[in-house]
C-alpha positions in Angstrom: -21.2 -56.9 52.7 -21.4 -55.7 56.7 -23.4 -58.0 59.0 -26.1 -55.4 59.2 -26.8 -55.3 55.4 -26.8 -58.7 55.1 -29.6 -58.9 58.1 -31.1 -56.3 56.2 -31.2 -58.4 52.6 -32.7 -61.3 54.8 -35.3 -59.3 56.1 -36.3 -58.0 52.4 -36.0 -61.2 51.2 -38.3 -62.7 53.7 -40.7 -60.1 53.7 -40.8 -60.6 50.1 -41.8 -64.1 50.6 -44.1 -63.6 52.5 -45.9 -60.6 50.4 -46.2 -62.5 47.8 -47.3 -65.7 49.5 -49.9 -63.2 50.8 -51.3 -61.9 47.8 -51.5 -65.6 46.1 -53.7 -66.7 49.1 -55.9 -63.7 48.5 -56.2 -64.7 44.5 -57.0 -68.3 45.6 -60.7 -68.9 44.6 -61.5 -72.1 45.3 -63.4 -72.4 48.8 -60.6 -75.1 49.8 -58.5 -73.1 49.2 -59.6 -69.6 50.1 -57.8 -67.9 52.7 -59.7 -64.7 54.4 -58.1 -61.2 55.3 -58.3 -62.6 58.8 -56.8 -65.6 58.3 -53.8 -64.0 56.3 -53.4 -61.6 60.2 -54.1 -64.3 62.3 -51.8 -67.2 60.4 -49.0 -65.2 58.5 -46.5 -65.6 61.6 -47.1 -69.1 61.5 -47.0 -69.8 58.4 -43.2 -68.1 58.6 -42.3 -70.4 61.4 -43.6 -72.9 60.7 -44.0 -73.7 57.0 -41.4 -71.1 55.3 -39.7 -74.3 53.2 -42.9 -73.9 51.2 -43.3 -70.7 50.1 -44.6 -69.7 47.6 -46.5 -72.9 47.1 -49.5 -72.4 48.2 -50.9 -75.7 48.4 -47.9 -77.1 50.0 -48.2 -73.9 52.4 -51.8 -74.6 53.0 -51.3 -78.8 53.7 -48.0 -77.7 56.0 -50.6 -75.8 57.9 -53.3 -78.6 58.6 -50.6 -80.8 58.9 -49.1 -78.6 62.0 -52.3 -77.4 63.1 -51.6 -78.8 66.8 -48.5 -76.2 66.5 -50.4 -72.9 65.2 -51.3 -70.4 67.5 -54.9 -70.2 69.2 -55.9 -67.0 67.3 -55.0 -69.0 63.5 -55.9 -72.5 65.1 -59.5 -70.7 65.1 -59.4 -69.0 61.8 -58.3 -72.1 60.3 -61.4 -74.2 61.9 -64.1 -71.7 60.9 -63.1 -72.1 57.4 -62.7 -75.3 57.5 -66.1 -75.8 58.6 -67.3 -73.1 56.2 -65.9 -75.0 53.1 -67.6 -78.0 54.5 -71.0 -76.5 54.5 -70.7 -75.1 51.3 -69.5 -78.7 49.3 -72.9 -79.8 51.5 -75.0 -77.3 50.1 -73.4 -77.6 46.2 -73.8 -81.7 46.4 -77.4 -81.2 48.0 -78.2 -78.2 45.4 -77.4 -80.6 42.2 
């Protein structure tokens, strides 16, 4: 195999990854959980750099994240905190509701 299609098969492979780590954030339900469209944009890069070892687990993606918030990039590091405080206002409003 040449350099260049071994580059190539890494590439694939890693795009891949990433597509399918992708579409099992976007089936995640759970408000915790959830990732927005936006997020997926804004976080995808980082999630490659930073938190790769961990895909496709998306739970270990997701706690790689928080864990290396500090290291995300502004636009994700944003994302990230309005969700956060949008899951936090929902559990409020569930425990308050029952």
């Amino acid at each position: 195999m040449t350099r260049y299609q071994t580059i190539a098969s890494l590439f694939k492979t890693t795009a891949s990854l990433l597509a399918f780590a992708t579409a099992a954030i976007a089936l995640q339900t759970t408000p915790g959980l959830a990732f927005s469209s936006e997020a997926q944009q804004m976080c995808s890069g980082d999630a490659m750099r930073l938190c790769s070892s961990e895909i496709p687990d998306i739970p270990r993606i997701r706690a790689c994240m928080v864990q290396k918030k500090a290291q995300v990039s502004p636009g994700c590091r944003a994302v990230m905190d309005r969700e956060a405080a949008a899951a936090t206002t929902s559990r409020k409003r569930e425990a308050t509701a029952q």
